[in-house]
MARROVO-710517 format. One record per residue: x, y, z of N, C-alpha, C in turn. Coordinates in steps of 0.05 Angstrom, whole numbers, plus 5000, padded with zeros to 4 digits. Layout:
<nodes>
XYZXYZXYZ;...
</nodes>
This chain:
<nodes>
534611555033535211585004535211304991;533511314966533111064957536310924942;536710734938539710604928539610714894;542310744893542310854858541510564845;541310354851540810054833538710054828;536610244851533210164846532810314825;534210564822533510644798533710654763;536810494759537910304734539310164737;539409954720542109764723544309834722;546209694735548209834731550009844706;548709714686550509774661550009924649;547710134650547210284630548810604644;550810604665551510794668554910814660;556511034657559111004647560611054678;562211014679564010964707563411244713;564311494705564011774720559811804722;559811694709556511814716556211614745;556311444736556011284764557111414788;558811604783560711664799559511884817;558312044793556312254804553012204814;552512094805549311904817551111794848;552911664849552511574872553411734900;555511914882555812164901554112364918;551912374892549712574895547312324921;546812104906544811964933547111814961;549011964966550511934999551911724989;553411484978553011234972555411254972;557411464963560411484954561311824959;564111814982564812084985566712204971;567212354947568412524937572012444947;573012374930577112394937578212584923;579912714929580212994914582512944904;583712974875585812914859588212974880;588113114890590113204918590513134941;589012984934588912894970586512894988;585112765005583212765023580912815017;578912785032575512735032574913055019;572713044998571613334993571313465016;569113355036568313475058569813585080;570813315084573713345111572113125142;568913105121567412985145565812775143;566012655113564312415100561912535097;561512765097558012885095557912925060;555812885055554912925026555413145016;556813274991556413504982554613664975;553913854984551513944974551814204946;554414294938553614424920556814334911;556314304892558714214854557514234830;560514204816559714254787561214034771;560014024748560513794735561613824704;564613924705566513894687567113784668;565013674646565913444626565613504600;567913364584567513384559564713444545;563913454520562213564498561813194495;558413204501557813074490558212744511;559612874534560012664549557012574574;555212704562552812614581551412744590;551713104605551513234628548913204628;547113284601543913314602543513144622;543412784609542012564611542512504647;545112584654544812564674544512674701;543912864693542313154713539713034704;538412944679536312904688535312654699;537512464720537212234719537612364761;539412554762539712674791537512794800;535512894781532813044786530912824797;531112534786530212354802530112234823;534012274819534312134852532812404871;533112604865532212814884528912794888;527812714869524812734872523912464894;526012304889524912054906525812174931;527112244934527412264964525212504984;523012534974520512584990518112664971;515712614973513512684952513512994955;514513164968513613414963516413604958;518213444950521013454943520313684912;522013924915522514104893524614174867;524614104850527314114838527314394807;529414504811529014674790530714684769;530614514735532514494732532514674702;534914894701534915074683536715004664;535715044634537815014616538315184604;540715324593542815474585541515394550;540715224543540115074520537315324506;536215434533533515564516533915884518;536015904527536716194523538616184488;539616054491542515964466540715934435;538515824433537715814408536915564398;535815514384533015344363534914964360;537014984356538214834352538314624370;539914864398541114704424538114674434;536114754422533914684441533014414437;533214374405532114124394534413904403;536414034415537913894421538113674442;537313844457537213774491534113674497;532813784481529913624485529013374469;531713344451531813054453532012854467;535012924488536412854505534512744521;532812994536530412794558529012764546;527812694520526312484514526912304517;528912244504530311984498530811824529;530911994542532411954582529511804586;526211974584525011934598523611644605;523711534573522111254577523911064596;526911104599528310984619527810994644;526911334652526911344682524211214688;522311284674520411164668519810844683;520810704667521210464674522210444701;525210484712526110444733524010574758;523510754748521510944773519210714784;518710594759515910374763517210204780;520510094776521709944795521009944823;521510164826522410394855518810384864;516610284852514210344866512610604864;514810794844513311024842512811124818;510811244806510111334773511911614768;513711574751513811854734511911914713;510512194715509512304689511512524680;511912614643510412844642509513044643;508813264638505813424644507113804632;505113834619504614124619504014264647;505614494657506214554673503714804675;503714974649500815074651497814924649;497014794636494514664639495214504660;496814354675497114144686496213844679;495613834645495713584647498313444644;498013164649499813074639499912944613;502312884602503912804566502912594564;502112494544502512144535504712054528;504711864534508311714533509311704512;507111754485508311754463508412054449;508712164461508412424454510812514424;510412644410512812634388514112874388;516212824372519013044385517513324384;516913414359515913614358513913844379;513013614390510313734413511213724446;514413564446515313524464517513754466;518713804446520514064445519014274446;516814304439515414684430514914654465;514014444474513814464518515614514523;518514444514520714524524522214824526;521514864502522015164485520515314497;518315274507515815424521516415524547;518115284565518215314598516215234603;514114954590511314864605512214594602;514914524609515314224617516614214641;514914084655514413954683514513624685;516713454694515913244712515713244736;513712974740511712914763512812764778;513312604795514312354811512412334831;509612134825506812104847508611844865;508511944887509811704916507111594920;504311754918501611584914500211774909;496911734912495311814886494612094899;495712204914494612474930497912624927;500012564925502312704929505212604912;506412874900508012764881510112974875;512412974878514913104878514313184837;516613484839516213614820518913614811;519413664787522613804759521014024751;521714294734519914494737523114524715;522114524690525114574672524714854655;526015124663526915354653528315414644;529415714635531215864626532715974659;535815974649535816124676536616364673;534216574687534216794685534516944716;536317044713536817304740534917424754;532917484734530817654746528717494750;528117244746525917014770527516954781;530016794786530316634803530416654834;530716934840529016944870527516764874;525316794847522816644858522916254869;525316084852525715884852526015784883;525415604883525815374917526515094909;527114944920528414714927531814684911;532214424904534814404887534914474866;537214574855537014804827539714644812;538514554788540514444771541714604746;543314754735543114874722545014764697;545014674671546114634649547014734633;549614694623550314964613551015244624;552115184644552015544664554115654651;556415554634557615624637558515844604;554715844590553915964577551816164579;551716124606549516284615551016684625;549116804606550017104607549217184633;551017324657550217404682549017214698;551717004699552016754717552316914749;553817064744554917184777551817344784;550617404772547117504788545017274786;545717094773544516894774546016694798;547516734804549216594825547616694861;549417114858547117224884545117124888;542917024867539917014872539216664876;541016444866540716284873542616094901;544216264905545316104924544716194962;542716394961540816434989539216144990;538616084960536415854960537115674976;540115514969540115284972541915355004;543515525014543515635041540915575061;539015645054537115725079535915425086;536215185059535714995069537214735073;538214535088540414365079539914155068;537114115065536213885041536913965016;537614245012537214384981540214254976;540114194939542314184933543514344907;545214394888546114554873548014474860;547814394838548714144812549214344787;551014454776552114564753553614364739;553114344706554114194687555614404666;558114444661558214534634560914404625;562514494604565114524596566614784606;569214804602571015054608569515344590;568815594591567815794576570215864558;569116054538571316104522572616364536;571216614549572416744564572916684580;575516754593576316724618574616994644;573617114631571517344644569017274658;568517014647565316974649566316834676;563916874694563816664724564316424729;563116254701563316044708567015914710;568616094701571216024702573216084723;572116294738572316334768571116074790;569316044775567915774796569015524791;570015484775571115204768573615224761;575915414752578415444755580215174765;581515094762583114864783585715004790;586715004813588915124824591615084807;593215284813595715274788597714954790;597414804767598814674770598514284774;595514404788594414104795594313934761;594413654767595513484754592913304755;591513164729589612944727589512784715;589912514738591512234721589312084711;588811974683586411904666585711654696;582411644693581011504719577811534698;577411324684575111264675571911414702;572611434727570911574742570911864743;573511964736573312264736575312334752;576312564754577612624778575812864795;575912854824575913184830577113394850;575813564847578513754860576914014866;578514194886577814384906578214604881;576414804868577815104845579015304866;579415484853580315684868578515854871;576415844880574515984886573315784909;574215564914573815364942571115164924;570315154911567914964895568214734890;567114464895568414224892567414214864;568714154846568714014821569313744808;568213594792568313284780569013294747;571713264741572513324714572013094706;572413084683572312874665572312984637;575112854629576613004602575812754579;577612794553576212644533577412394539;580412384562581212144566580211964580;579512094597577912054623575611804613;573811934586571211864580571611614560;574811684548575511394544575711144556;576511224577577210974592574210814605;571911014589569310974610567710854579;568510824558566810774545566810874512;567411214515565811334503568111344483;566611354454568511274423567911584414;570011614402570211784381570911664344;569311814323570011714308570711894280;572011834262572912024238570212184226;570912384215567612524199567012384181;569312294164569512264145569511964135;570511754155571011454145568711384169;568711434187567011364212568711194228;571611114221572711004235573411104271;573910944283574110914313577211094313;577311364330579511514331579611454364;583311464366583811514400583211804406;583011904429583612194432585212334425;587712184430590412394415589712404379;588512154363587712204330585912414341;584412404340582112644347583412954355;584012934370586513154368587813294346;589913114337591113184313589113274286;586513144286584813294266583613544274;583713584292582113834307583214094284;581614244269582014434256582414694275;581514734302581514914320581514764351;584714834343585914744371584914794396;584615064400583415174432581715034441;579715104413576114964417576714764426;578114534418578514194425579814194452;581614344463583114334488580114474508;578614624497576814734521575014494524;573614444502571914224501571613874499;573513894498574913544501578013584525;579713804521581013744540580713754568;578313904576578414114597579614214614;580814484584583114634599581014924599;582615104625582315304627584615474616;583315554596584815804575584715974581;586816234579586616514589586016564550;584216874556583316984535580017084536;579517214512576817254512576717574506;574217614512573417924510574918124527;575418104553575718274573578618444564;579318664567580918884557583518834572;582918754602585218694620586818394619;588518334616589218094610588617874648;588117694643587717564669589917534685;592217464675594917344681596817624690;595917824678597118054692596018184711;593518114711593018184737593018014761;594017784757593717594772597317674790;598517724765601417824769601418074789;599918274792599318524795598518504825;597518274831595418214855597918084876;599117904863601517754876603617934881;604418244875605718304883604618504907;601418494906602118674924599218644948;601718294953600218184969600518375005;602718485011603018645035603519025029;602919095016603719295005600119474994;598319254979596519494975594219404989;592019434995589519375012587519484993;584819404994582719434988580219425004;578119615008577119675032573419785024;572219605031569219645024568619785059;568020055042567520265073564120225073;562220185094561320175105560520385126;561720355157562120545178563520745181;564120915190566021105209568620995210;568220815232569920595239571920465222;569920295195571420155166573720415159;572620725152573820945142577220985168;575520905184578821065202581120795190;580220515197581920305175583220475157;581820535132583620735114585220805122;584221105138585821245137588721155155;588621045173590120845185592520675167;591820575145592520395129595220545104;592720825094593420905083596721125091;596321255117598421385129600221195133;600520915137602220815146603720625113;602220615086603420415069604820665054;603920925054605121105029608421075040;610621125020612921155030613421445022;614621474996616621774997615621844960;614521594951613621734913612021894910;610622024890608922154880606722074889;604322254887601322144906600122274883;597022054876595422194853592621994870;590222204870588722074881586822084857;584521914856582421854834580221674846;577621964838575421864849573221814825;571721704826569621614802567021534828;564821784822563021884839560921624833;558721604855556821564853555321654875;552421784878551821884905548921814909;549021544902545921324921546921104930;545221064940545420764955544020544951;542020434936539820344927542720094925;540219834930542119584917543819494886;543119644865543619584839545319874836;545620094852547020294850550120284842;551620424823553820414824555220494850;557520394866559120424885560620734873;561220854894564721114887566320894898;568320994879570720834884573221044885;574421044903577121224907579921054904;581721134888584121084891586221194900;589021114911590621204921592521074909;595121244892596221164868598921294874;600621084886604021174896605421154871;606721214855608421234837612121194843;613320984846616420984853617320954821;619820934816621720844797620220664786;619420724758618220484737616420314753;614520364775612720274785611020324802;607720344793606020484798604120244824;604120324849602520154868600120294882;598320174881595620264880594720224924;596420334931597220294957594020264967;592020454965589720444979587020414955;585220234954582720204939580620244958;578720424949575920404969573820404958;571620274962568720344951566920384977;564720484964562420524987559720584969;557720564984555320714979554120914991;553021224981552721405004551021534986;548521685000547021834979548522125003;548722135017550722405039553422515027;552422685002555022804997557122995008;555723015034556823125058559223005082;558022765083559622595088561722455069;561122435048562522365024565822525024;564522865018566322955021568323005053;566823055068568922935098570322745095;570122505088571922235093573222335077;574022395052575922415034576722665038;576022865053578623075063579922945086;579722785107580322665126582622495115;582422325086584222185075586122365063;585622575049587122825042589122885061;588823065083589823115108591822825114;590922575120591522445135594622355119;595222375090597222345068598422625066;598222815085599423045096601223075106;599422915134601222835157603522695157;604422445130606322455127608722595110;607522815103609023005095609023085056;607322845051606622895027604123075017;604123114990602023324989601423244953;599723074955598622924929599223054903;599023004889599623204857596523244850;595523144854592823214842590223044854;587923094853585222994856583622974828;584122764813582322804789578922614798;577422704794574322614803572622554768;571922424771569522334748567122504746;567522714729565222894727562822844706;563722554693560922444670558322494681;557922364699555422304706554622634730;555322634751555922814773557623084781;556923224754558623494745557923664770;555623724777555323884787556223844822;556723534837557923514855561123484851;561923404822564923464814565623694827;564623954821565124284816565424364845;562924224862563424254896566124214898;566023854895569823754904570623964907;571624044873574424234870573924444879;571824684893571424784909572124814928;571924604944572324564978574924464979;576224294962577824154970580724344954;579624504939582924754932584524784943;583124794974584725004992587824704999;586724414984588024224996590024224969;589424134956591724074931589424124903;591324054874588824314853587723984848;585024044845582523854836582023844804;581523614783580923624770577923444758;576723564740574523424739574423364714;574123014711574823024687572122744672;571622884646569222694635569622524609;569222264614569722084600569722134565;566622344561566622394536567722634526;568822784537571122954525572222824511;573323064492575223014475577323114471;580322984467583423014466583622984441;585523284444586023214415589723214415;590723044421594022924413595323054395;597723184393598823324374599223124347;598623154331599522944309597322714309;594522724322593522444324590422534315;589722354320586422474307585422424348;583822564343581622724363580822384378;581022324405579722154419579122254443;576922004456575522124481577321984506;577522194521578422134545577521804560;575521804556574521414572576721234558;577021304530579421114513581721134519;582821434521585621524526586421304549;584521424581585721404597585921064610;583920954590583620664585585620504580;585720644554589620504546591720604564;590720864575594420844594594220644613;592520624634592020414651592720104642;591520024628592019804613595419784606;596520034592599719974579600419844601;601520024629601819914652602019644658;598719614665598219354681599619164655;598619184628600018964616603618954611;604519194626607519194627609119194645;606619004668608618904694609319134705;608619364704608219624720606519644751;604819534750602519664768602019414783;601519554810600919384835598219424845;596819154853593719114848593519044881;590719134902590718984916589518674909;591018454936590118304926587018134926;585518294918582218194926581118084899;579717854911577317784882575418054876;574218224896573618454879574418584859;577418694864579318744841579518644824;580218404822579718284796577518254784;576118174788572618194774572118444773;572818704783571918944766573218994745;575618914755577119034723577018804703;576418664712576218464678572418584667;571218654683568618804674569918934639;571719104641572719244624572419074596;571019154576571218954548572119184531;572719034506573819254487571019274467;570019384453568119504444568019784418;568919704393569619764369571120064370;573620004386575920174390575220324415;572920214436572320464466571420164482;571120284501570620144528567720084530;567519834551564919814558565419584579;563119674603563519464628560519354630;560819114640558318944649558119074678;555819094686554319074703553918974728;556218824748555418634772552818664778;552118394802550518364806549018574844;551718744849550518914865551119234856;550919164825551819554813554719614813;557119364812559319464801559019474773;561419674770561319754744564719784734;566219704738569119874740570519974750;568620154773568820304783571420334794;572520024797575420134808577520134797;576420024767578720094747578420474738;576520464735575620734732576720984740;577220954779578621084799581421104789;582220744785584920844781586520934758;584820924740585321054707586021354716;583721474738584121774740585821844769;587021644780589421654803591521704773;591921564761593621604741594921744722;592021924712592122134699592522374724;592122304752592422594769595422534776;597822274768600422364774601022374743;600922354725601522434698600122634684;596622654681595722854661597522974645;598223294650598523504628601023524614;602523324641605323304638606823164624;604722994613605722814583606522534608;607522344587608922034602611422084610;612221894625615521864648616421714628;619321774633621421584619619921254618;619621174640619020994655616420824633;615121014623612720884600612820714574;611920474586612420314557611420414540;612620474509612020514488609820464474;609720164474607519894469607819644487;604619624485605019284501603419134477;602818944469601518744459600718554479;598718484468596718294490595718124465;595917904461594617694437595117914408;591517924400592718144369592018524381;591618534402590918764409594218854425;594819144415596619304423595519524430;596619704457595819864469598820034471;597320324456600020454450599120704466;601120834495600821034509600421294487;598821474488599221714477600121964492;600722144482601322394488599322554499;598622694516596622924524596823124513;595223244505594623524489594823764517;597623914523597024064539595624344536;595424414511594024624511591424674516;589024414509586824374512585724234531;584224364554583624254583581524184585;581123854595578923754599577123874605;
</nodes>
């Protein structure tokens, strides 16, 4: 690997960029605000992200890492996607300033280093003239037909290959994948599945993400870069970094941080030179300035479930509930195993929300198992699977029936998701009568509340679930599955609506346990035990009443 000096002087870099150029060419090992080596082994990192204020560099210097990566072999691949050409006209002219402005630099140094950077239209394959003007250099950008070259000599020459990043090519992508902005990027977590086999299968490959904190706490990229509760970052003109809670090494660098490295802020209005904290104090929108200059991770956003209660939800029921992606025979007897041995002596409501394929983008069934004690509802057993054998389907879940028998209980109900799969709903309650009474129940029905205007069941049973979890009620297993389905849940002009994962979740297991819920409460109206109202920011979730006369 060639030295970061061959490729600029060293003044033209700010202490954290330096920090990351030299990290990225082997030169310097990662210290973690906490303590000890990133690695644990002095080995180079091969995949991080790069945490920094607005405006603090990320473009210029991802595209300065695409170099060091091209030098290090002529047939060297790099893929680097910006978040900038999905986002709009602005951020495009934005950022395709950025490497313009970058290029006549690397330019030069590359000539240092013995080797030519071009350039080049990626479809015709020629290459740009050096003076190419903004206009003709952005519409290549905006296009996806800008390509740089790096010739090691006149027969062979390492590639940049600069896109949108999109979910549905990036299979196609190979070598190191830089991505900008991810943390604007819509369906980061399927863009994640599809790029991180890449840089797996090879260990030259590397994987470089730049953004700021997201404004939802829903979106991926805030799962991926999260910092553990509590950690502490003492201003260090280099940056600090640190292990998220999702295990990802990350390189922050806040607006203090970028002070101490250089970088000025100044009034709109006088142009005078502001500290961070002035800058602060004028901030008309506080959050925005703490996400984007402080880099803090804020709870909030779209998602219907609050993050922090379920986070609460998960911590209690760290020995108490399990969660179980069935697979085999084998995985299923676990359950039932699991399940006979956590129920104690409360109420039993089971809730299934069907699916019956298997295909990779297929929604999962998801079953719940829903104990009810004194003012608190624990979700003792979660399961998903994929099965197009609704024969088998229904076996395992009389097996789990029976097996919550054997300890002497006898469930209050089976409510099943009949939206989609009415006609294998109707089997269930069929076969399974002879066990406890089955209900089948469909999202777009309609309840009509004594005293209330007419709503659909997906809403009702939406908000009871939710009152709960947001009233320190309900016990969650503790899995990152669980959490990422149910924050799926968005609110959506007074009704629900879930994203998509990237292997066909859908809710599914919020879904289950909305109707574990409704099978120990339904017809029977709410328990003492039911909060009234919860408030969550400006949204309030107020339990309703069930209409017992009118049956789903």
């Amino acid at each position: 690997m060639p030295e970061v000096n061959r490729l600029e002087p060293a003044g033209h870099w700010r202490a954290y960029q330096r920090q990351c150029l030299e990290v990225f060419a082997g030169r310097t090992v990662p210290r973690l605000v906490h303590g000890g080596e990133a690695s644990g082994s002095g080995e180079t990192p091969r995949c991080w992200f790069l945490l920094w204020r607005r405006q603090g560099g990320k473009s210029s210097t991802l595209a300065e890492v695409s170099i060091l990566e091209m030098l290090r072999g002529p047939r060297r691949r790099v893929t680097y996607a910006s978040a900038s050409l999905l986002l709009g006209r602005e951020l495009i002219y934005k950022e395709a300033a950025v490497l313009q402005a970058v290029l006549p630099r690397l330019q030069a140094a590359s000539s240092t280093a013995k080797v030519q950077l071009e350039a080049a239209d990626s479809k015709t394959g020629r290459s740009l003239p050096r003076r190419l003007s903004s206009e003709d250099f952005t519409s290549l950008f905006q296009a996806q037909r800008l390509e740089f070259r790096l010739w090691h000599d006149r027969h062979h020459c390492a590639r940049t290959q600069v896109i949108a990043p999109n979910p549905a090519t990036a299979r196609g992508w190979t070598g190191t994948v830089l991505l900008d902005e991810f943390g604007f990027i819509r369906g980061l977590q399927e863009l994640w599945e599809a790029v991180e086999p890449i840089v797996s299968t090879d260990p030259s490959f590397r994987l470089l993400g730049a953004t700021t904190p997201p404004f939802d706490d829903a979106h991926f990229s805030y799962t991926l870069t999260e910092p553990p509760p509590g950690t502490e970052f003492p201003v260090r003109p280099a940056g600090n970094w640190y292990r998220s809670t999702s295990g990802k090494l990350v390189h922050r660098v806040d607006v203090f941080d970028a002070a101490e490295a250089g970088v000025r802020l100044y009034d709109l209005d006088t142009g005078r030179e502001l500290t961070p904290q002035e800058h602060r104090a004028q901030a008309i929108d506080a959050d925005a300035w703490r996400r984007n200059y402080g880099i803090i991770h804020l709870r909030g956003g779209t998602a219907a479930a609050d993050l922090r209660a379920i986070e609460s939800s998960q911590a209690r029921g760290q020995d108490v509930a399990r969660f179980f992606h069935v697979e085999t025979d084998g995985d299923w007897h676990q359950v039932l195993d699991w399940t006979g041995a956590a129920l104690t002596q409360g109420e039993v409501g089971l809730g299934w929300d069907l699916a019956t394929t298997e295909r990779e983008r297929s929604n999962p069934s998801a079953l719940a198992v829903l104990e009810k004690l004194a003012g608190e509802w624990i979700l003792r057993t979660l399961t998903i699977w994929k099965l197009c054998d609704p024969v088998l389907a229904r076996t395992r879940v009389r097996l789990l029936i029976e097996r919550i028998g054997r300890r002497g209980l006898r469930p209050r109900r089976l409510c099943v998701d009949g939206s989609n799969e009415r006609y294998f709903a109707a089997d269930v309650r069929r076969e399974f009568g002879d066990l406890l009474p089955v209900e089948s129940v469909a999202g777009g029905d309609t309840l009509h509340p004594p005293g209330e205007n007419p709503i659909p069941a997906k809403v009702h049973l939406g908000h009871r679930l939710l009152c709960i979890l947001h009233g320190n009620q309900l016990t969650l297993p503790p899995e990152p599955y669980v959490r990422a389905d149910f924050r799926r849940v968005r609110h959506d002009r007074g009704s629900f609506i879930a994203e998509t994962g990237p292997g066909g979740e859908h809710a599914d297991t919020f879904d289950a346990t909305k109707l574990a819920l409704y099978a120990l409460e339904g017809r029977g109206g709410f328990s003492p035990e039911t909060p009234t109202a919860v408030r969550v920011g400006r949204v309030q979730f107020r339990p309703r009443s069930w209409n017992t006369d009118r049956p789903l």
